[in-house]
C-alpha positions as CSV (number, residue, x, y, z in Angstrom):
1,X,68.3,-113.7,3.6
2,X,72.2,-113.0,4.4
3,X,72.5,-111.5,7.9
4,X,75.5,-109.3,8.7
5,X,77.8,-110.0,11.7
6,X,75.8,-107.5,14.0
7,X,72.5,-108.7,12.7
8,X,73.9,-112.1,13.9
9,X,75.3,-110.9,16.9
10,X,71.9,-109.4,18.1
11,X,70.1,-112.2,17.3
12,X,72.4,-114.5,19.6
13,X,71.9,-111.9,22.1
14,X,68.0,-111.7,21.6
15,X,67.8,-116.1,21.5
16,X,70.4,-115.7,24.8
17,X,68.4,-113.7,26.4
18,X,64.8,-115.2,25.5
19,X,66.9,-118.4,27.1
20,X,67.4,-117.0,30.1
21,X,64.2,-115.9,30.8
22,X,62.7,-119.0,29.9
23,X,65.1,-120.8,32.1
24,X,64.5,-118.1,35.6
25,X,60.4,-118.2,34.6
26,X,60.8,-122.2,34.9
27,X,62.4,-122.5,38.6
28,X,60.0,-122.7,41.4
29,X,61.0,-119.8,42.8
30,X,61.4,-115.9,42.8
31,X,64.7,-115.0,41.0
32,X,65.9,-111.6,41.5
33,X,69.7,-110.0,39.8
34,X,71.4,-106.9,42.1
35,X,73.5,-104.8,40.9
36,X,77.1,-104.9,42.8
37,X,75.5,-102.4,45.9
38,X,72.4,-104.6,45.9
39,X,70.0,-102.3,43.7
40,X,67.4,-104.5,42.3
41,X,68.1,-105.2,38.5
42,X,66.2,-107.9,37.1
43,X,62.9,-109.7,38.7
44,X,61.2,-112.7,37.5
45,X,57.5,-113.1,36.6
46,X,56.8,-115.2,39.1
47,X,58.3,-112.2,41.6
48,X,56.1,-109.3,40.2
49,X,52.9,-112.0,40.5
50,X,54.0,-113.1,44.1
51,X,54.1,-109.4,44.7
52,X,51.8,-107.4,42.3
53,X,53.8,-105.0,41.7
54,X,56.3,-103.5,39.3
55,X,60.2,-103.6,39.7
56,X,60.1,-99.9,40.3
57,X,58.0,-100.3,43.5
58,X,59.7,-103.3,44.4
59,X,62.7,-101.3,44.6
60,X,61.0,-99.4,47.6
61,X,61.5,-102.9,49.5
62,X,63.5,-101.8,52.4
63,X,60.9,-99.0,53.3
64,X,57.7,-100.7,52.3
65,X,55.9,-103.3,54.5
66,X,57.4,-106.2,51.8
67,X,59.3,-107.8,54.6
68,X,57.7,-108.3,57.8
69,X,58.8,-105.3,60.0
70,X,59.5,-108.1,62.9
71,X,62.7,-109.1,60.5
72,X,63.5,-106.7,58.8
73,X,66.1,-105.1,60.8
74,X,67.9,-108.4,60.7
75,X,67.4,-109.0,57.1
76,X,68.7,-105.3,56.2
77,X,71.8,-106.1,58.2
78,X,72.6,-109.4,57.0
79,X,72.4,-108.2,53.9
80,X,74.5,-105.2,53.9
81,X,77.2,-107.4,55.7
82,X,76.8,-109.3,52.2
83,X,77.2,-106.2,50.2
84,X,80.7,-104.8,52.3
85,X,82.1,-108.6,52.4
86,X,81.5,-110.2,49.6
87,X,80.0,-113.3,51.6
88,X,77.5,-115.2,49.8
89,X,73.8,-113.9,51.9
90,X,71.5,-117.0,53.6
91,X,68.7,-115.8,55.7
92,X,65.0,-116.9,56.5
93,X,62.8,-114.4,56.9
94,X,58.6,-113.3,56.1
95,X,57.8,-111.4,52.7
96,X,54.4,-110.1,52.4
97,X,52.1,-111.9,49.0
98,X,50.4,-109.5,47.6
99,X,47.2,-110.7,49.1
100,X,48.6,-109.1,52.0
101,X,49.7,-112.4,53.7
102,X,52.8,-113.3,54.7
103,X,55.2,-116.4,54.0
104,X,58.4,-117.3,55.1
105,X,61.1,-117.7,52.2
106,X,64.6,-118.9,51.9
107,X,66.9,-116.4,50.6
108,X,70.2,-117.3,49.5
109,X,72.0,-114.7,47.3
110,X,75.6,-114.9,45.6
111,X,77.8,-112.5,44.2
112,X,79.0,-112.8,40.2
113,X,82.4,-111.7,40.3
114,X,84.9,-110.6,37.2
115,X,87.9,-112.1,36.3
116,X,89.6,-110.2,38.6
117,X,87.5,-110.5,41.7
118,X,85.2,-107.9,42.0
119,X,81.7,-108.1,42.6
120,X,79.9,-107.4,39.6
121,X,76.0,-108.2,40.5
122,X,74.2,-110.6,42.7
123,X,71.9,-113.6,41.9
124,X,69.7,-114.8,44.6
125,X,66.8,-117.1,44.9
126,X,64.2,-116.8,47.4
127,X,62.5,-120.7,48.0
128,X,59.2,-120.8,50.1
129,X,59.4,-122.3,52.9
130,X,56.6,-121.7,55.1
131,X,55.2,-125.0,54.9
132,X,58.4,-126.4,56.5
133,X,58.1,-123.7,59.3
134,X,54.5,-124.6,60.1
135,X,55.3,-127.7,60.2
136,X,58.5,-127.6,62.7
137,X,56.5,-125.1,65.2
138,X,53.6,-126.9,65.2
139,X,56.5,-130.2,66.0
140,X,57.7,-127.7,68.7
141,X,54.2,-127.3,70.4
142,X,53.5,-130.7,70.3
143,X,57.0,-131.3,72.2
144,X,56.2,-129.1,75.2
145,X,52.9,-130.6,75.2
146,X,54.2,-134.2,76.0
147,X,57.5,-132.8,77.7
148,X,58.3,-134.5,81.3
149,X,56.2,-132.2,84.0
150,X,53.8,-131.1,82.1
151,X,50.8,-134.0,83.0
């Protein structure tokens, strides 16, 4: 079977993209793509299982209970500075499972830019870390328990 050139051409696009997928489905993380404003464009499996649901109501994340309300604030306005600079976003902060409970995740986001410099969508990669944080308070409490004074 002879295949012309856009047969070919969508069936590079179709094994690139299957690539891809495979590849973001394979890191032990939740993977999301933003469009240059920071409109969610793309969400791995692992993100719509973390957070049962579907990208459309994961788009409703800054006005849904997603991130914990004690953060989010912060989170929102980290971000935007992201957005208006250009600066490559880094922030810790609690995401709700969709068991209801929260974790505490590692977001680090960078911009894709074109040749010429703009911003032409975000990557970011949110790493969970709440093991680590239980750890280092539970380190904390155990320091003020043995601090100087407190016999």
């Amino acid at each position: 079977m002879s295949f012309d050139a856009s047969q070919h051409s969508e069936e590079a696009l179709r094994a690139s993209e299957e690539s891809f997928r495979l590849i973001v489905d394979s890191i032990p993380g939740l993977v999301v793509t933003m469009t240059t404003e920071g409109g969610l464009e793309f969400v791995s499996q692992q993100c719509l299982n973390y957070f049962g649901m579907t990208i459309d109501e994961l788009k409703g994340w800054t006005t849904s209970d997603i991130v914990h309300r004690d953060d989010l604030s912060r989170v929102l306005a980290t971000w935007r500075h992201s957005v208006e600079t250009g600066h490559p976003y880094d922030s810790e902060y609690r995401i709700r499972r969709a068991d209801g409970v929260y974790r505490w995740f590692n977001v680090r986001a960078l911009p894709l830019r074109d040749t010429e410099g703009p911003i032409i969508r975000w990557y970011a990669l949110h790493t969970d870390i709440d093991d680590r944080k239980r750890v280092e308070e539970a380190l904390r409490a155990s320091e003020l328990n043995f601090a100087p004074g407190r016999r």
